[in-house]
DRENPA-3360 file (N, C-alpha, C; in nm, 2 decimals, always signed):
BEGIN
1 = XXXXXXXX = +0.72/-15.22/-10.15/+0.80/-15.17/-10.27/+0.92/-15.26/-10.28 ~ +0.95/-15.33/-10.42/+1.07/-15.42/-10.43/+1.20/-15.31/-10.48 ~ +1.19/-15.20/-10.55/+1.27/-15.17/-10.58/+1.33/-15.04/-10.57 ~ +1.44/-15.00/-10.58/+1.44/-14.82/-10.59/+1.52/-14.83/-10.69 ~ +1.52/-14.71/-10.79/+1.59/-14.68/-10.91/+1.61/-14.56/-10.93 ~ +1.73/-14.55/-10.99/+1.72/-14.35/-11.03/+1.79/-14.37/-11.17 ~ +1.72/-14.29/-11.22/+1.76/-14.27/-11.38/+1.80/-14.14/-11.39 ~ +1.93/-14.13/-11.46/+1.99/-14.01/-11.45/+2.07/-14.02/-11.64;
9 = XXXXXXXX = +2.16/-13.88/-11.67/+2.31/-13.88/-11.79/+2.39/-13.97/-11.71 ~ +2.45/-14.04/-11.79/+2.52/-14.17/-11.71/+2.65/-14.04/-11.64 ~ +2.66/-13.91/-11.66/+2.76/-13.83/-11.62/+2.72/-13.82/-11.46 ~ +2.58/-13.81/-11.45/+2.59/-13.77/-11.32/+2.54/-13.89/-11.21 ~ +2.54/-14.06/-11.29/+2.51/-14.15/-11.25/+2.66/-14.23/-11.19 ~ +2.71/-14.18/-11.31/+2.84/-14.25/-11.28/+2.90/-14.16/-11.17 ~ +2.89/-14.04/-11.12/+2.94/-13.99/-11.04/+2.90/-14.06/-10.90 ~ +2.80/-14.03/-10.88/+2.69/-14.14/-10.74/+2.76/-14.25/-10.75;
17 = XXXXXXXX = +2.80/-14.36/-10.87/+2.86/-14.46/-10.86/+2.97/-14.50/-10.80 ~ +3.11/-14.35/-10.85/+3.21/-14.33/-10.79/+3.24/-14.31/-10.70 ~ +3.18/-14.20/-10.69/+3.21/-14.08/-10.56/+3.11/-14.06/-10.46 ~ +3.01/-14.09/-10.42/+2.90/-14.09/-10.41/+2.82/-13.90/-10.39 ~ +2.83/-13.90/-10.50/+2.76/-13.76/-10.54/+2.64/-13.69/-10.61 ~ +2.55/-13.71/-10.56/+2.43/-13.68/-10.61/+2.34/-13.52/-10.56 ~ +2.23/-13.49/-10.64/+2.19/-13.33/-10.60/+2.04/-13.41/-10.53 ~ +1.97/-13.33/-10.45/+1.86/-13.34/-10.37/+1.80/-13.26/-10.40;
25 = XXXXXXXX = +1.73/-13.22/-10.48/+1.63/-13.17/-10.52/+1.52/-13.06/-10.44 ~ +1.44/-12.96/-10.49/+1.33/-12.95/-10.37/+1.20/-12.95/-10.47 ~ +1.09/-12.95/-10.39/+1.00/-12.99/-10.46/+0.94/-12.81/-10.55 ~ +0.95/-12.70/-10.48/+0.94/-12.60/-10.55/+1.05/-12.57/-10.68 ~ +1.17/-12.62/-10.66/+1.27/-12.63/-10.74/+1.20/-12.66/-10.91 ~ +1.13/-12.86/-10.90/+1.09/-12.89/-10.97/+1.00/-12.84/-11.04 ~ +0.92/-12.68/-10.98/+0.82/-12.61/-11.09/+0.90/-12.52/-11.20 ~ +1.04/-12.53/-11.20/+1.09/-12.49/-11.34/+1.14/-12.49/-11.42;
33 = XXXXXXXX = +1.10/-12.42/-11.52/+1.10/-12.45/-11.69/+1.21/-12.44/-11.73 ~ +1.32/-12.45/-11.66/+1.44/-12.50/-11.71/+1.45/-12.66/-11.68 ~ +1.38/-12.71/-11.63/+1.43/-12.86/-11.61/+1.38/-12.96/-11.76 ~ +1.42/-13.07/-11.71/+1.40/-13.18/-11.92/+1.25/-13.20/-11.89 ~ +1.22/-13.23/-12.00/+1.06/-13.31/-11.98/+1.05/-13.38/-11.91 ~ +0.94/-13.44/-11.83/+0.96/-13.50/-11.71/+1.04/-13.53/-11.59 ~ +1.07/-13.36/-11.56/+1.10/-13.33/-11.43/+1.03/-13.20/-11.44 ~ +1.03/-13.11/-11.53/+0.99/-12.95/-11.46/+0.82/-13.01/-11.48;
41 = XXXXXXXX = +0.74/-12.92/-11.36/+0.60/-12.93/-11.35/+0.57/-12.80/-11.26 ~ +0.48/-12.72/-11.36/+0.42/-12.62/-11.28/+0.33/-12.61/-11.16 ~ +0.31/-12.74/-11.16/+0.21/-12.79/-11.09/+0.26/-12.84/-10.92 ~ +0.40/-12.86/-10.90/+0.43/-12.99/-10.83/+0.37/-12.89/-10.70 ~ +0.40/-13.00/-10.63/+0.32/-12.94/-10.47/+0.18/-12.88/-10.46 ~ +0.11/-12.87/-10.59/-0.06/-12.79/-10.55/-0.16/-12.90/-10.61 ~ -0.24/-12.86/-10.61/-0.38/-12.91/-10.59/-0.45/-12.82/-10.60 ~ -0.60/-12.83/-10.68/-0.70/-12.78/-10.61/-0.82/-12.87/-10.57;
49 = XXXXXXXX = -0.90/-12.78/-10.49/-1.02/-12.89/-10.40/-1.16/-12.76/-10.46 ~ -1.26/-12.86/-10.53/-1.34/-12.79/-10.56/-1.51/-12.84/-10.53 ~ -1.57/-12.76/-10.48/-1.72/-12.77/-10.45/-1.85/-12.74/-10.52 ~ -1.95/-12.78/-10.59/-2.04/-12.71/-10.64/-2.18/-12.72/-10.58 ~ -2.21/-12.61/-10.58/-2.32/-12.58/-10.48/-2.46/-12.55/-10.55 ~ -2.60/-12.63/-10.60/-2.68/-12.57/-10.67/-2.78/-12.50/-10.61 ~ -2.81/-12.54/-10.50/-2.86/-12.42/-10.42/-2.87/-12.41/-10.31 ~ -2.84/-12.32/-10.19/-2.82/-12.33/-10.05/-2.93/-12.23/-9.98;
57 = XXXXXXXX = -2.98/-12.28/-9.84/-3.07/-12.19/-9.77/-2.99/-12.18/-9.59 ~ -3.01/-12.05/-9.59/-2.98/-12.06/-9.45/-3.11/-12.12/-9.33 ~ -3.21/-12.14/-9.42/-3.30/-12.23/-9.33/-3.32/-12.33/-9.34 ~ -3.27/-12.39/-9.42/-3.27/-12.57/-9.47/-3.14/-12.63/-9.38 ~ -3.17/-12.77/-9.33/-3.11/-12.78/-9.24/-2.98/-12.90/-9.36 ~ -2.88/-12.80/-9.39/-2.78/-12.87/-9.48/-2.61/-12.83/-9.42 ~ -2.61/-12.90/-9.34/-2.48/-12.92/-9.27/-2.36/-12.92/-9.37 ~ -2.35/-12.98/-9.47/-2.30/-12.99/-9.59/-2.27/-12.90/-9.64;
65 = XXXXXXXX = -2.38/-12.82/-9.70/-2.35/-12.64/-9.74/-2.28/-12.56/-9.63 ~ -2.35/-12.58/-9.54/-2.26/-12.48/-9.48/-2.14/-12.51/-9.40 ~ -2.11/-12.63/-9.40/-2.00/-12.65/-9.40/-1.87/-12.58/-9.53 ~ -1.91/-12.63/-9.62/-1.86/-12.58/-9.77/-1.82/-12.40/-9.75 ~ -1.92/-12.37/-9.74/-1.95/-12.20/-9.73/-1.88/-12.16/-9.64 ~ -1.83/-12.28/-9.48/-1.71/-12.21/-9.40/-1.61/-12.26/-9.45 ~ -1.55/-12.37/-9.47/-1.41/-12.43/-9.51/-1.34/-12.32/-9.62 ~ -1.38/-12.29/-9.71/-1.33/-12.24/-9.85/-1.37/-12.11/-9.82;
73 = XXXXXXXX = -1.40/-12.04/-9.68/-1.39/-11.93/-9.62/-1.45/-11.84/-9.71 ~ -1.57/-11.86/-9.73/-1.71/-11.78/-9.76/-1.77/-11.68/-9.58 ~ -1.75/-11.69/-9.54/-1.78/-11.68/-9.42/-1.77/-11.80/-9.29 ~ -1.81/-11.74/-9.18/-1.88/-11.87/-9.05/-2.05/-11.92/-9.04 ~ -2.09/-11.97/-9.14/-2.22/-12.04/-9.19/-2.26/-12.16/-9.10 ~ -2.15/-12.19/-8.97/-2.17/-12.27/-8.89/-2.31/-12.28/-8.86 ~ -2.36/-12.13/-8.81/-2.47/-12.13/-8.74/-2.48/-11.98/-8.80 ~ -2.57/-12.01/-8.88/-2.64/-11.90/-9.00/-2.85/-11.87/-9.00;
81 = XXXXXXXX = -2.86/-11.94/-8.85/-3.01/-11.95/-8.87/-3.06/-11.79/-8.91 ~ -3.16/-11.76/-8.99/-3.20/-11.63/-8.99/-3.11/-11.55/-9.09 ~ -3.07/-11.57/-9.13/-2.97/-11.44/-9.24/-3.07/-11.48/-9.35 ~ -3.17/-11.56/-9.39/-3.29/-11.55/-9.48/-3.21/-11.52/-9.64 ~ -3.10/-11.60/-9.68/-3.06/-11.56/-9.83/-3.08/-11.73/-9.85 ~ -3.04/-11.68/-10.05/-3.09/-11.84/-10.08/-2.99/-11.83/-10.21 ~ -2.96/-11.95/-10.22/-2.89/-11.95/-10.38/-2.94/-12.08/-10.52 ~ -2.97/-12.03/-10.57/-3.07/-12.10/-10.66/-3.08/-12.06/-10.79;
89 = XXXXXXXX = -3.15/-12.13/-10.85/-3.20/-12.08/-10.99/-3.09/-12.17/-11.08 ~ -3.10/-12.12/-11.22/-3.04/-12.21/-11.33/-2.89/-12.22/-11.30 ~ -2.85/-12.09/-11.22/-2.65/-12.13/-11.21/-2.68/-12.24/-11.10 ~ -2.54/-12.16/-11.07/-2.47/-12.26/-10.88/-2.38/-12.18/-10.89 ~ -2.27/-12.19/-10.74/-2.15/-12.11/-10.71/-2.07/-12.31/-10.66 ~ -1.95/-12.25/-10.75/-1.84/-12.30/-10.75/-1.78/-12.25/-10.66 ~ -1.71/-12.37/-10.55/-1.60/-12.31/-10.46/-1.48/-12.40/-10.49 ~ -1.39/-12.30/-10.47/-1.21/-12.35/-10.56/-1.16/-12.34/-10.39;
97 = XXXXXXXX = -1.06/-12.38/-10.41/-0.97/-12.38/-10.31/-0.82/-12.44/-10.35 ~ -0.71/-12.35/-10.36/-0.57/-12.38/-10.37/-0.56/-12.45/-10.23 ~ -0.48/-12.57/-10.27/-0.37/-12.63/-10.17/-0.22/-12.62/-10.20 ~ -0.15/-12.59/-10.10/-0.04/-12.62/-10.17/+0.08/-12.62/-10.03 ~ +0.12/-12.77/-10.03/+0.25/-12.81/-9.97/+0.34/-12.75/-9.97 ~ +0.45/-12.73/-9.83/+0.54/-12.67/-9.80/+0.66/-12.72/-9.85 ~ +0.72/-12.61/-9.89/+0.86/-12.66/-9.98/+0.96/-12.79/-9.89 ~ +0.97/-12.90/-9.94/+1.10/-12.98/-9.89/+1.18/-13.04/-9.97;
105 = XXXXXXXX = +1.31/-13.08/-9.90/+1.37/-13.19/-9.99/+1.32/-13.34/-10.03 ~ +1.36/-13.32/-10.24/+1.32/-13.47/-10.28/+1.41/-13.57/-10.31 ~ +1.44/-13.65/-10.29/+1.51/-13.76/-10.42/+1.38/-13.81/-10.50 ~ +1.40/-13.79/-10.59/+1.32/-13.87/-10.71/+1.35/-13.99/-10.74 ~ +1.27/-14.12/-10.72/+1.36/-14.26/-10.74/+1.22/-14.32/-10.83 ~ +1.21/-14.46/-10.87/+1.14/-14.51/-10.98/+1.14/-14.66/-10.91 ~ +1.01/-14.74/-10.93/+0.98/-14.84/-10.84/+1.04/-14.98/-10.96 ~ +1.05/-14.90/-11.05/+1.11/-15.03/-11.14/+1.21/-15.00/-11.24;
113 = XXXXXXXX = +1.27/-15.08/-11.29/+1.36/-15.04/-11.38/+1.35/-15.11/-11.54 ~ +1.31/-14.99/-11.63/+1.24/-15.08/-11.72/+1.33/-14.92/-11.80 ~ +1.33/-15.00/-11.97/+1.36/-14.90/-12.07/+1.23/-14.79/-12.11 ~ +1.11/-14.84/-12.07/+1.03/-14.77/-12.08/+0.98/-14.62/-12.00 ~ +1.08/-14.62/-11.87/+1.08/-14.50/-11.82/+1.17/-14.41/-11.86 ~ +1.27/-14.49/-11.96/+1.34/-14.38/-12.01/+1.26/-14.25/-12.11 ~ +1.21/-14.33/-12.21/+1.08/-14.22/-12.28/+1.04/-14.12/-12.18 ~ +0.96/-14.13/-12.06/+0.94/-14.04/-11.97/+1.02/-13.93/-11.91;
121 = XXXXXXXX = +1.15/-13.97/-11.91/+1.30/-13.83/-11.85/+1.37/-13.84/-11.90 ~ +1.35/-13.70/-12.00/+1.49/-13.65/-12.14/+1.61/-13.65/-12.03 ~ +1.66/-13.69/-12.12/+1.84/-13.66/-12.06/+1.89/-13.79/-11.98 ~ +1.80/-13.88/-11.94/+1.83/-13.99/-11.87/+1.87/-14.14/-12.02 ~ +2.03/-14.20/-11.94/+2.06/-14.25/-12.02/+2.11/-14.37/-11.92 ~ +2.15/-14.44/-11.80/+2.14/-14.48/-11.73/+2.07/-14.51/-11.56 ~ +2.06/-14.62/-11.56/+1.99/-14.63/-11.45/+2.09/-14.70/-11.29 ~ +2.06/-14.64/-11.19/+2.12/-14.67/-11.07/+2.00/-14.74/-11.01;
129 = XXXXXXXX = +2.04/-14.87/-10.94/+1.96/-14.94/-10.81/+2.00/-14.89/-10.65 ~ +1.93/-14.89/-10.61/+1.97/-14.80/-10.45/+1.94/-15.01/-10.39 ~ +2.11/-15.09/-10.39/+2.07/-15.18/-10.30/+2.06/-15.23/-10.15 ~ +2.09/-15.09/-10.10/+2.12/-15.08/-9.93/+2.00/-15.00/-9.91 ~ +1.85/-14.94/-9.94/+1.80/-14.83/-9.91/+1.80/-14.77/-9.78 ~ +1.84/-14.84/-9.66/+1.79/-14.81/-9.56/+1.93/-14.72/-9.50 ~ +2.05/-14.77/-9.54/+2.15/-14.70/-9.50/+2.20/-14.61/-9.61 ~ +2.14/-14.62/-9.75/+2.11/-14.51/-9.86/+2.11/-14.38/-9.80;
137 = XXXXXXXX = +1.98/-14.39/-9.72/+1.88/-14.27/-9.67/+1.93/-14.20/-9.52 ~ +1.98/-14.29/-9.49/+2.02/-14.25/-9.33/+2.13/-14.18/-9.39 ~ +2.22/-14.21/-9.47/+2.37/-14.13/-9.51/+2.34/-13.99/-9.56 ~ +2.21/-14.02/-9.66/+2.17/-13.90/-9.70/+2.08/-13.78/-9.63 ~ +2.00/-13.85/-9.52/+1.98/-13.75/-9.37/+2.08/-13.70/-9.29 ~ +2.19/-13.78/-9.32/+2.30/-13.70/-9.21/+2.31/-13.58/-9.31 ~ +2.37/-13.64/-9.39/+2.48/-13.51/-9.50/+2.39/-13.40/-9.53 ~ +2.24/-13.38/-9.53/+2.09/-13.31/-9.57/+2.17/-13.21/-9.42;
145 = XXXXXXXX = +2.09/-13.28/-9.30/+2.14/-13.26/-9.12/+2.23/-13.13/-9.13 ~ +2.35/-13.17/-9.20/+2.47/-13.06/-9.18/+2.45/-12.96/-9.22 ~ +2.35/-12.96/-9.33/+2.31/-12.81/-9.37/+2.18/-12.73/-9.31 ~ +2.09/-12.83/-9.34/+1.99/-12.77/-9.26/+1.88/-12.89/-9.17 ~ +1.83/-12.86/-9.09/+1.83/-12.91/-8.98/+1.64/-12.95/-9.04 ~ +1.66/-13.13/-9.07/+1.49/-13.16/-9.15/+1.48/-13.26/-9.04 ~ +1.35/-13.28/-9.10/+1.27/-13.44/-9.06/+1.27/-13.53/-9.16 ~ +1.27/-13.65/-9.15/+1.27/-13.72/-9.29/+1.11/-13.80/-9.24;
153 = XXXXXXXX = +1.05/-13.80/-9.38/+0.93/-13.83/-9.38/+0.92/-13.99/-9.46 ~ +0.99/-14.10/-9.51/+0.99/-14.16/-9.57/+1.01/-14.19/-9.69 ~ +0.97/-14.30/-9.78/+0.96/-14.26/-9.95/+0.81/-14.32/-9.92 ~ +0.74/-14.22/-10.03/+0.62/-14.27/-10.09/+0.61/-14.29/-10.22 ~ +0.52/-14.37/-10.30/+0.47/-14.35/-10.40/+0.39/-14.24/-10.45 ~ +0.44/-14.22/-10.57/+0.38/-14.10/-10.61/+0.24/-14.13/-10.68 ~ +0.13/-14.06/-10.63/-0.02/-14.09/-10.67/-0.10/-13.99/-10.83 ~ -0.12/-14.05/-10.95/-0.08/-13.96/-11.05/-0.22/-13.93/-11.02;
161 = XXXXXXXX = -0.27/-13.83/-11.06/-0.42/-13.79/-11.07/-0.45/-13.67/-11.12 ~ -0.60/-13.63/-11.11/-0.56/-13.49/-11.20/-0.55/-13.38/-11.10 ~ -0.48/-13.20/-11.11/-0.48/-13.12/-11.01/-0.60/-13.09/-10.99 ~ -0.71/-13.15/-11.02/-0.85/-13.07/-10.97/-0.91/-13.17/-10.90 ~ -0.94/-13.19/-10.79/-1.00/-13.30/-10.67/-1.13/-13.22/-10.64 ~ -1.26/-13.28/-10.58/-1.37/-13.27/-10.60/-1.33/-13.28/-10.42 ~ -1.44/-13.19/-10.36/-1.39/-13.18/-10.22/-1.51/-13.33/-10.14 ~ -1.43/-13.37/-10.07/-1.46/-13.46/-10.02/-1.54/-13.47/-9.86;
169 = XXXXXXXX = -1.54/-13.34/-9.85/-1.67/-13.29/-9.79/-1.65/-13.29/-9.61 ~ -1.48/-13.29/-9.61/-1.42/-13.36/-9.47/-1.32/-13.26/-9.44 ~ -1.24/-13.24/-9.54/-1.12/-13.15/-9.52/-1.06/-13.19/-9.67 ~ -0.92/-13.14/-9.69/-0.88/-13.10/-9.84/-0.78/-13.22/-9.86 ~ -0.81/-13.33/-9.84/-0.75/-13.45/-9.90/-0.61/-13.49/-9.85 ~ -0.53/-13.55/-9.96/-0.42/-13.61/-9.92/-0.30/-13.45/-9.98 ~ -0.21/-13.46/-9.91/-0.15/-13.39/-9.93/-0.04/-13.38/-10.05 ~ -0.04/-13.28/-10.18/-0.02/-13.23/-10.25/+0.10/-13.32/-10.35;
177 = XXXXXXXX = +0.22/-13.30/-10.24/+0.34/-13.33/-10.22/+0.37/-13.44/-10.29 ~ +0.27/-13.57/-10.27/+0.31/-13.69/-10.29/+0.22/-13.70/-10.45 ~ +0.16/-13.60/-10.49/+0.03/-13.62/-10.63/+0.12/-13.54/-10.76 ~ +0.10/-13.61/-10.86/+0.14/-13.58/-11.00/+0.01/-13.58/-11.11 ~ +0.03/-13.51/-11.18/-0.12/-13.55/-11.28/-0.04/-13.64/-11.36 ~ -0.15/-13.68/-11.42/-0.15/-13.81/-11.48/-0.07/-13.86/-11.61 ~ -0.03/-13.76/-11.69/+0.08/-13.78/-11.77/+0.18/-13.82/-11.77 ~ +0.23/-13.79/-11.61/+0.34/-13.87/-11.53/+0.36/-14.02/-11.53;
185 = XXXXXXXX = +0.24/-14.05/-11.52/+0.25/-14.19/-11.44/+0.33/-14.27/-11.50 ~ +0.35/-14.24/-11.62/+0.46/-14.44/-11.66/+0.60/-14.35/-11.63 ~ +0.65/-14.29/-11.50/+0.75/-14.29/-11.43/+0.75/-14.39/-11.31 ~ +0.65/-14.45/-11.25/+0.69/-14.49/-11.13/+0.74/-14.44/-11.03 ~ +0.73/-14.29/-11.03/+0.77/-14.27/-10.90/+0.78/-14.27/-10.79 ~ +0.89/-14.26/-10.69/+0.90/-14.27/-10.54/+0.96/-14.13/-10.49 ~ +0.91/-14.09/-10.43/+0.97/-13.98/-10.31/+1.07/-14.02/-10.21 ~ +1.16/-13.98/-10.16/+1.22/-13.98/-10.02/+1.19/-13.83/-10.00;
193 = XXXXXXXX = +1.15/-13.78/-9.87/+1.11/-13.66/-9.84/+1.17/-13.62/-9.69 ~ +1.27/-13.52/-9.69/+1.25/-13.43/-9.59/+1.20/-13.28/-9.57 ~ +1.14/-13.26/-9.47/+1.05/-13.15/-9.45/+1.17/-13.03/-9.37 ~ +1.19/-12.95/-9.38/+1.28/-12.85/-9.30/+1.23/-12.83/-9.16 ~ +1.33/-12.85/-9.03/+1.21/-12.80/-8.89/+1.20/-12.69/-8.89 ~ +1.30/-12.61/-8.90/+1.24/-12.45/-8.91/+1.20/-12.38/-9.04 ~ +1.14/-12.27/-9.05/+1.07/-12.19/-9.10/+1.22/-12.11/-9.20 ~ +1.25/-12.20/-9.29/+1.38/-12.11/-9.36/+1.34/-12.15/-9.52;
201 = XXXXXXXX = +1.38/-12.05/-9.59/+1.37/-12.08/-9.75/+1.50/-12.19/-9.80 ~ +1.47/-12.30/-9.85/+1.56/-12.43/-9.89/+1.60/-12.43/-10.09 ~ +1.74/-12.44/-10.09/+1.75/-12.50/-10.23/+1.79/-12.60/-10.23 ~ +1.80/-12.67/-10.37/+1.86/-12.76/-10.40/+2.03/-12.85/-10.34 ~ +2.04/-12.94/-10.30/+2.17/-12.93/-10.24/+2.24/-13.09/-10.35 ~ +2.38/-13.03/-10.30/+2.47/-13.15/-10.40/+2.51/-13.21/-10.25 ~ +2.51/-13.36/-10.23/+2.55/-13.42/-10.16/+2.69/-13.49/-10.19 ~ +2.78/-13.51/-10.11/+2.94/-13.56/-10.17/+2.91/-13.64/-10.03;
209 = XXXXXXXX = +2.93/-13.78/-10.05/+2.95/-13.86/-9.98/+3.04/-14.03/-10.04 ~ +3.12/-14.02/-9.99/+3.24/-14.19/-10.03/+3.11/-14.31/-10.01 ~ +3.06/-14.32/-9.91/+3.00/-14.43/-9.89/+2.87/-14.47/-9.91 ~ +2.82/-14.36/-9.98/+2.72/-14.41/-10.06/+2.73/-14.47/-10.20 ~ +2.82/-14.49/-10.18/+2.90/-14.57/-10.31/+2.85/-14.73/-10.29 ~ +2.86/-14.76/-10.17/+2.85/-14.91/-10.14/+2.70/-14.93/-10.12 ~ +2.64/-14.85/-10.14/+2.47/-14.85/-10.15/+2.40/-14.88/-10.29 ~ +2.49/-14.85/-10.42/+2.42/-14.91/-10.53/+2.50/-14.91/-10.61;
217 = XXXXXX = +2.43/-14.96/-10.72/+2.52/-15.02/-10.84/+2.44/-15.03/-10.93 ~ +2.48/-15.02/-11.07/+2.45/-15.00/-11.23/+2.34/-15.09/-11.23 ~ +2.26/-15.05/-11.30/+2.11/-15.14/-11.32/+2.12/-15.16/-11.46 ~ +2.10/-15.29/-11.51/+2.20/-15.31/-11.66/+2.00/-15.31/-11.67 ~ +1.97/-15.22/-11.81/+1.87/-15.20/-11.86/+1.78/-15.33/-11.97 ~ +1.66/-15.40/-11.99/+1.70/-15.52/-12.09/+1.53/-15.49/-12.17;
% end
């Protein structure tokens, strides 16, 4: 990844610029409908993983079905010899399964800096470059640290796709967290992610730090 960007109201860009003060986000936070266009999503953190089944025997030897039939917790079909049922005929049974990721902290950052992501996030009027990212993130793990006690998981790219995944016949895919449907995508986005270690409900936090100041500077837009 060459770049990091954050696009913000130059009010709260220029604050990060000065003072170094920015908010951290959580990913459940982002499911609401108070936030601009492209940020609130009802969606963020879930998934679903879906199966369709046109017809299953407990005497046919289909490891596959019954695998399906245990995972999405139909039962333990592991070993089903003899229960003599069958599913067939013109339907099928559909198996759904919700995923859905545990609440953590986000920075939302953008892998490029283009006028064109502006279209994508109302309210965004300038753009910041994160030119130190490595001591960006560490500053912002400490100051996270003081409040509540996380793990930092990296930045990823954000993967746009649609919330309905076709089950892959293994286990329920890539995890949640890092996927956006697809409307998103001409954001570019990047995650920095910490996860909470203990079991506590997390909000949104304002970080106030001087020396994240020396970590970026104004991204002149062209």
């Amino acid at each position: 990844m060459d770049g990091f960007f954050r696009y913000q109201s130059k009010k709260y860009n220029d604050s990060l610029l000065r003072s170094g003060n920015l908010r951290i986000g959580t990913l459940y936070d982002f499911r609401k409908s108070e936030h601009k266009r492209g940020v609130a999503d009802s969606y963020e953190g879930k998934k679903f993983v879906s199966h369709k089944i046109d017809s299953f025997s407990s005497e046919d030897n289909d490891p596959v079905g019954r695998k399906a039939l245990t995972d999405f917790g139909m039962g333990d079909f592991s070993n089903c010899d003899g229960l003599g049922f069958r599913i067939q005929g013109s339907g099928s049974l559909t198996l759904r399964q919700n995923v859905e990721s545990q609440d953590c902290f986000i920075l939302s950052l953008s892998a490029v800096c283009s006028s064109k992501v502006f279209a994508q996030l109302e309210g965004s009027e300038t753009c910041v470059e994160i030119i130190k990212p490595q001591g960006f993130i560490a500053r912002l793990t400490k100051a996270i640290t003081t409040k509540v006690l996380v793990k930092y998981h990296g930045i990823h790219a954000v993967e746009y796709t649609d919330a309905d995944e076709v089950w892959n016949q293994q286990d329920w895919g890539g995890a949640p967290v890092t996927k956006k449907r697809t409307k998103f995508s001409g954001q570019y986005e990047l995650r920095a992610i910490w996860t909470p270690v203990n079991t506590v409900e997390i909000e949104p936090l304002i970080i106030d730090d001087k020396k994240l100041t020396k970590c970026v500077r104004e991204c002149l837009i062209r």
